[in-house]
Steps between C-alpha positions, in 0.01 A plus 500: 500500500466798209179669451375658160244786476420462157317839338266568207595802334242714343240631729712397832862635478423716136209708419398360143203367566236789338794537218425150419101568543549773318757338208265162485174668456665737208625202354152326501348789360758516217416139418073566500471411831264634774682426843422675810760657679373259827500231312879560419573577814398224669715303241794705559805254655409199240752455247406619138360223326288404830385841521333529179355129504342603837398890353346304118408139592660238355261506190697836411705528176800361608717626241443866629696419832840591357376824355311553841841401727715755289257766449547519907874447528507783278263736672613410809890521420442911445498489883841356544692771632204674683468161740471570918573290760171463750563604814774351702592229248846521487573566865271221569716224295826641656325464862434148421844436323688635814262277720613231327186407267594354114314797273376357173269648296220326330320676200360461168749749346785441331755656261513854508180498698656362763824690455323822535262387802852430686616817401223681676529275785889609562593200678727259327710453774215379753354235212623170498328361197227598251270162360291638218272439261796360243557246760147327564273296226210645724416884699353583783231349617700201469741388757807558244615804530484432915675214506761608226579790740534225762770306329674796421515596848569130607206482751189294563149663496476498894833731484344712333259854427313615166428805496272688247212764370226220321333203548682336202817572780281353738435174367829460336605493866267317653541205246866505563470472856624836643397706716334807332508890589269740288585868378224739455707698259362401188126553585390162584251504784627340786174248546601370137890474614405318823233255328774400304704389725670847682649424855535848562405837314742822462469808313777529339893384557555761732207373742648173455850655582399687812298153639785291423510382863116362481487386195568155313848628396598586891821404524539132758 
């Protein structure tokens, strides 16, 4: 039977996350806003609208979440072209493609967002479908974005490994029923990753690419 390894994006095959720390906490401060830069980061991996209700409350003004959302598409779109692949992301997703693994990628981004993360990852040919944030009604922590990836790949959850840099990626995974394998890449501590719900903890892709053989994504 097919198996999918199903990927977040920012934090655990791109480096974005401390551009979107970065972005996000210029946008708040644009708005009146004092957010630490911890706070955001912690948020980091929740879609847009989620993000600020978690970074405001839900008493916030409400009507300042557009302005909010495209004062950070904005910021962070000046980093486009300037996007890097962590380490051992794109070799990783080939490894897994030649093994035989469905590659979909499951992230919050879409548009040119997502066009330009895939552009740093340089690895089209190894991805067999993309489920983003256009295709769910809910993000990450929900199970949506998870089991969207799933039917795309045409797999059930026990077929099946997450793998991501938050908690948010965590959960996501957990509620969907997969097995889940944490990234240290985009500064989450590992005790947070694995109290979420990490099977196993790696540094980066290219950790996860040279224990391929001991890891949940061994190939049977």
């Amino acid at each position: 039977m097919q198996r999918a390894a199903v990927f977040d994006v920012d934090g655990t095959l791109v480096d974005t996350n401390h551009l979107h720390v970065t972005t996000w906490w210029e946008a708040f401060r644009q708005a009146g806003h004092e957010v630490t830069m911890n706070a955001v980061h912690h948020s980091v991996g929740l879609g847009s609208g989620d993000l600020i209700a978690h970074l405001l409350g839900e008493d916030r003004d409400k009507s300042q979440d557009d302005g909010l959302s495209a004062a950070h598409t904005a910021l962070y779109g000046q980093f486009f072209d300037r996007l890097a692949p962590l380490p051992g992301a794109g070799e990783l997703l080939r490894r897994l493609h030649r093994d035989g693994w469905r590659v979909v990628l499951a992230t919050s981004a879409s548009g040119p967002e997502l066009a330009a993360l895939r552009r740093a990852i340089d690895a089209d040919d190894a991805i067999d479908a993309t489920a983003s944030a256009d295709d769910v009604a809910h993000g990450k922590p929900a199970p949506e974005p998870v089991e969207h990836a799933l039917e795309l790949a045409g797999v059930p959850a026990d077929r099946a490994v997450f793998v991501g840099d938050t908690v948010w990626d965590m959960r996501a995974g957990t509620k969907a029923g997969v097995r889940c394998v944490g990234v240290l890449c985009g500064g989450i501590p590992r005790s947070d990753l694995v109290a979420a719900g990490a099977e196993e903890i790696y540094a980066d892709p290219a950790d996860l690419l040279g224990s391929l053989a001991d890891s949940p994504l061994a190939t049977e």
